[in-house]
Structure formats: C-alpha cells, structure tokens
RODO-2510 file (C-alpha; in nm, 4 decimals, decimal comma):
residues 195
     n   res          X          Y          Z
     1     x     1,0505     1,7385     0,5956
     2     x     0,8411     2,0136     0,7740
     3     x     0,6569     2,3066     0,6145
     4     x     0,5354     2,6335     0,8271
     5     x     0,1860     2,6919     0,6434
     6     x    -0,0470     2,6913     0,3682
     7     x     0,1533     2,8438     0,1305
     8     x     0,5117     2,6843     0,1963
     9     x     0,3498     2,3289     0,1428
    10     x     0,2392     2,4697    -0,1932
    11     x     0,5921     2,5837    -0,2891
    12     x     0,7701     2,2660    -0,1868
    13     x     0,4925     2,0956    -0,3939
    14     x     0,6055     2,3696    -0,6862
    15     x     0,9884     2,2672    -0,6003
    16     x     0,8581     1,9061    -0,7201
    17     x     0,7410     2,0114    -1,0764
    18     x     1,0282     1,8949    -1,2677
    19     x     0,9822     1,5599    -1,1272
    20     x     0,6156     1,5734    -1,2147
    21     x     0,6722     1,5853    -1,6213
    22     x     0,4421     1,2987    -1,7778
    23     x     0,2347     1,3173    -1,4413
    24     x    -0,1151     1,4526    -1,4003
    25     x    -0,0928     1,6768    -1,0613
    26     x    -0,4334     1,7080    -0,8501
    27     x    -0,5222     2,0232    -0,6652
    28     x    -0,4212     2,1004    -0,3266
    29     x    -0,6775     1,9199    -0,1228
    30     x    -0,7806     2,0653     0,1923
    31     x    -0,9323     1,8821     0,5401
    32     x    -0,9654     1,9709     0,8793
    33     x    -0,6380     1,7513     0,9605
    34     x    -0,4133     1,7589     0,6557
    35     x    -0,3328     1,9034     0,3176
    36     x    -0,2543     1,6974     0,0075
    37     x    -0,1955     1,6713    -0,3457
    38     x    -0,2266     1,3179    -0,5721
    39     x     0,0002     1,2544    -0,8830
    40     x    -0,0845     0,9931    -1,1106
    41     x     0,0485     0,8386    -1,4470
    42     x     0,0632     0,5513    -1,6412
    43     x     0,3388     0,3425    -1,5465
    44     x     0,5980     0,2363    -1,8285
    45     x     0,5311    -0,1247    -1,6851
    46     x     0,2042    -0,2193    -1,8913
    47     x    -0,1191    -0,1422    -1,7725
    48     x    -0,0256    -0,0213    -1,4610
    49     x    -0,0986     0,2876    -1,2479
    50     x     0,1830     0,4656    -1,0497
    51     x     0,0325     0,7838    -0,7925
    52     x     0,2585     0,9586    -0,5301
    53     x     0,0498     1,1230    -0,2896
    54     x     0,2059     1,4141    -0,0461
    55     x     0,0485     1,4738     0,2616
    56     x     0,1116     1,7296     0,5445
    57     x    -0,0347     1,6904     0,8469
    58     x     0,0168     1,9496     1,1438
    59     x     0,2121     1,7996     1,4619
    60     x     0,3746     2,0529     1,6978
    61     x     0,2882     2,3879     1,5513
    62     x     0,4201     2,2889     1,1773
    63     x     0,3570     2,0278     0,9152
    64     x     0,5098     1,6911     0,8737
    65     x     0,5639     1,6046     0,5397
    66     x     0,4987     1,2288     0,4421
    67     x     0,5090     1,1153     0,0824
    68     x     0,3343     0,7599    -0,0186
    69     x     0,4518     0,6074    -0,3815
    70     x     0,2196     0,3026    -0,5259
    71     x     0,2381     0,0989    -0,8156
    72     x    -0,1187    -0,0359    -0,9158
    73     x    -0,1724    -0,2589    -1,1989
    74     x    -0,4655    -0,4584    -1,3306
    75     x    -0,2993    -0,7427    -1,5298
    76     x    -0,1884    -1,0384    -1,4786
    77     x     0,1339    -1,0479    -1,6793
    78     x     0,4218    -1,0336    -1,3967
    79     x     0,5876    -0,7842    -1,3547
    80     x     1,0068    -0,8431    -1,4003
    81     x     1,1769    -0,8707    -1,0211
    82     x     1,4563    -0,6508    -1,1961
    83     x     1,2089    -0,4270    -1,3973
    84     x     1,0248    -0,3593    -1,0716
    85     x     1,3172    -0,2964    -0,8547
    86     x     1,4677    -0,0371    -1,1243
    87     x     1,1676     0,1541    -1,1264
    88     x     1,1468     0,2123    -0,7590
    89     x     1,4736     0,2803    -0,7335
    90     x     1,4525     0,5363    -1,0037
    91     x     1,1121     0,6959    -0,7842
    92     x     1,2857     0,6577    -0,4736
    93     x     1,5194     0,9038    -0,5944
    94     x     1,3440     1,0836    -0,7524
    95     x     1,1223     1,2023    -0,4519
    96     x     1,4055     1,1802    -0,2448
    97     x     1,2219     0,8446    -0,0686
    98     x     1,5908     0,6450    -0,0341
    99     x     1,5336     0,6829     0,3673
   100     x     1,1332     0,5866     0,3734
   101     x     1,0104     0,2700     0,4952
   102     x     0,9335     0,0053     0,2360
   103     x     0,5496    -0,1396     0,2682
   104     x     0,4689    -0,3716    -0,0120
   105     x     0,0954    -0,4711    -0,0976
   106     x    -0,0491    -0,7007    -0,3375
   107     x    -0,3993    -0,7401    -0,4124
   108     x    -0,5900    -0,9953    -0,6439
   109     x    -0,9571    -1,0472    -0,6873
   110     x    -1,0103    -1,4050    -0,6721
   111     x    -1,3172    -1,5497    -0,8550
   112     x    -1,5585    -1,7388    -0,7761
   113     x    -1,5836    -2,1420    -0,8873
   114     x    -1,9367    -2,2944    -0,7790
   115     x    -1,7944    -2,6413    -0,8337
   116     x    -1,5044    -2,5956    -0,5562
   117     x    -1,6297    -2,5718    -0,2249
   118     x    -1,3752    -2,3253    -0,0440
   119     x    -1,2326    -2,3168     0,2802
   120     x    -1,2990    -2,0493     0,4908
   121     x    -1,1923    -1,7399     0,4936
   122     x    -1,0174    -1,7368     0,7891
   123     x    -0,8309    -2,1021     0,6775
   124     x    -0,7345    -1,9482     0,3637
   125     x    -0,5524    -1,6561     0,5474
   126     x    -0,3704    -1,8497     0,7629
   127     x    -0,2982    -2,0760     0,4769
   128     x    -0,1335    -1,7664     0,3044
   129     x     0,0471    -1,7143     0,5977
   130     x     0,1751    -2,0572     0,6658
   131     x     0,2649    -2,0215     0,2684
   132     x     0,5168    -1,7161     0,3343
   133     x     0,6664    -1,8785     0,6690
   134     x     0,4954    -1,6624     0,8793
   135     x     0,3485    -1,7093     1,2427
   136     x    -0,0034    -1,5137     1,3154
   137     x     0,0275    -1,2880     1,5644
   138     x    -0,3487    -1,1816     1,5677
   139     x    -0,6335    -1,2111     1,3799
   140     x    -0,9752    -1,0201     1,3237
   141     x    -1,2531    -1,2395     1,1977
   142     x    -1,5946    -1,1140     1,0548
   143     x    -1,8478    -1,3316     0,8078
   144     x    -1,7409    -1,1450     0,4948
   145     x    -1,3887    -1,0063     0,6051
   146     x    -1,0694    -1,1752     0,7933
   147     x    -0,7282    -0,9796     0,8516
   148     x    -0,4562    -1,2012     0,9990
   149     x    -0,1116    -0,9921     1,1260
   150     x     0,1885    -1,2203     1,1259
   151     x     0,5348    -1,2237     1,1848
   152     x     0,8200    -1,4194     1,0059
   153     x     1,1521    -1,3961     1,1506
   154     x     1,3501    -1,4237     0,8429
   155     x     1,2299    -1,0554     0,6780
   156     x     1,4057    -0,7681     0,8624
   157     x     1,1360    -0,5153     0,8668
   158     x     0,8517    -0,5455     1,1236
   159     x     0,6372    -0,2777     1,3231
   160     x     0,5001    -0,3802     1,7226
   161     x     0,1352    -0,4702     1,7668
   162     x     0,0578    -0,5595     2,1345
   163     x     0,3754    -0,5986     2,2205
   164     x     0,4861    -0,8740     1,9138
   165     x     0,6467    -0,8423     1,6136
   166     x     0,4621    -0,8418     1,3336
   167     x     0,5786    -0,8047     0,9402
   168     x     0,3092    -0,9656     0,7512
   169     x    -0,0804    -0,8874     0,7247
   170     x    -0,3593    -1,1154     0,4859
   171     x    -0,6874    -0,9798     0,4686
   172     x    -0,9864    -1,1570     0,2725
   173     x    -1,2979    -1,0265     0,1807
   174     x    -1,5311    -1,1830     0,0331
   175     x    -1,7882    -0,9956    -0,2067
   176     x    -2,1105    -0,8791    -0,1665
   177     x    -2,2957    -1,0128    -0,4171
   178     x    -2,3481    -1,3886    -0,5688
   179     x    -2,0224    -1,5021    -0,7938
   180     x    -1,7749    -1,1841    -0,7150
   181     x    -1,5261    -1,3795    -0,5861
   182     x    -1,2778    -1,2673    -0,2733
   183     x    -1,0264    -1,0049    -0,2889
   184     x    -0,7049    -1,1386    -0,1050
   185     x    -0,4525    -0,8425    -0,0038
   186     x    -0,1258    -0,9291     0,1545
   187     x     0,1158    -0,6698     0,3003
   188     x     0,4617    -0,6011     0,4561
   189     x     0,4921    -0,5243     0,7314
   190     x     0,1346    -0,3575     0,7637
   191     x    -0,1993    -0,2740     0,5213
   192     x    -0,2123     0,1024     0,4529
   193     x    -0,4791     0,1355     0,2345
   194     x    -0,8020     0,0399     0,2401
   195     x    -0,9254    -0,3046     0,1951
***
C-alpha cells in the first residue's frame, strides 16, 4: 500500500491495533529516508521471538508501504513443520501478507571444538550448499566472513544477481574472539538482515 504523509502512515498503523493485542508496539521512528514502527511478542512457539516491522519509505511523491514478519527463537527444540506453517499462515493474514514474498532465514551459532580442526570457511559454505542441491552462483570471501549466493533449480522462488538465478545464500562468520564459535546463516532466496 501507499500512504500520502506523516500522519496517514500513523493512522494506517492505528487501523492495525486490533491485530496488535498481546504485542508491544514501538514508537514511530523517524530517519531521513523512512518511517517505521517495530512490534514484538513472545511467540506461542517456546522461547521464541516474533516482530513485524512496517516501514514506509518515500518513492514518487508518496510512501510505499512494506511490512517484514520474523520468527526468532533461541532454542534448539524444533520447531513442528505443521506448527510453523499454521502460524504464518495465521500472520500472513493477519497483516494482510498472503501476496508478499516468502524469504526464510536460519541462523545458528556454531561452537567452537579445539580438538576438530575445521575446514574453512569458505569449504564449509559451499559444503552447505552442495548439502541443499544448490549450485554457487557467487561468492564473497573475507578471513573472518564468507557469503556464498546459489541457485537450485528445484525451489521456485529466486531473485537475479548478475544476470543468474540465484535462490539460496550461506554466510559464515567466524567470531572475534578465542572459542566463540561461527555463526552460519542460510537464506531463501536472499539475506535481509544483517549478518
């Protein structure tokens, strides 16, 4: 959706309200390029996190409206394929997101063991990706950090990077101090947050 100012992104975040019960609603927040609010609450999914963040940013002489849902959790208890896919279903409507693109991202923090020498990083991205039946595209390696965009033919989604397909991006990090282990984030079709 579009709004025309200030004040009508504030009402169609007022509009939202009823949808917001249980939720803890941030402040409009105000930059140079955009306007936003953050809701957050504790997912009925264990010890998870769920925040839907609205954004409008100005393009044309009004404001595009672009919503982002995540569902953040901390433990390692699996979350139920059916469980998960009720509750998004449920949020998708609920924030009228049933036309959005899907990006998935999952993030672990891997520690680390002194008595296993490790590959790489950037052989244990392309491991990941060779894992998931994917074919890198590109890659970006640094000492601590690799990012490797892929593409795998059988998921349906997929963005263009340099003129390829892609659907798939690995990143590694490793951490900055002695025995914090690497945080491994893989994403369809592209990373959105920071890593």
């Amino acid at each position: 959706g579009q709004v025309s100012d200030l004040e009508a992104f504030k009402q169609y975040v007022h509009n939202l309200n009823s949808q917001f019960t249980g939720w803890n609603v941030s402040d409009v927040h105000m930059s140079e390029t955009d306007w936003s609010i953050e809701a957050t609450r504790p997912s009925v999914l264990g010890d998870s996190q769920e925040r839907l963040s609205i954004y409008a940013y100005e393009q044309h002489g009004s404001y595009e409206i672009i919503h982002t849902y995540e569902l953040n959790g901390t433990s390692t208890k699996a979350l139920g394929e059916r469980e998960l896919h009720e509750l998004l279903e449920k949020r998708k409507e609920s924030f009228s997101l049933q036309d959005s693109p899907i990006y998935s991202q999952v993030r672990a923090v891997r520690p680390e063991d002194s008595e296993y020498v490790q590959p790489s990083l950037g052989d244990q991205a392309r491991d990941f990706v060779e894992k998931l039946g994917a074919t890198e595209i590109e890659s970006l390696n640094e000492e601590t950090f690799v990012s490797v965009s892929a593409y795998n033919d059988v998921w349906t989604d997929a963005i263009v990077t340099n003129g390829h397909k892609m659907n798939l991006q690995v990143a590694l990090r490793s951490g900055e101090t002695m025995g914090s282990g690497t945080t491994v984030t893989i994403v369809t079709p592209i990373i959105t947050t920071e890593y």
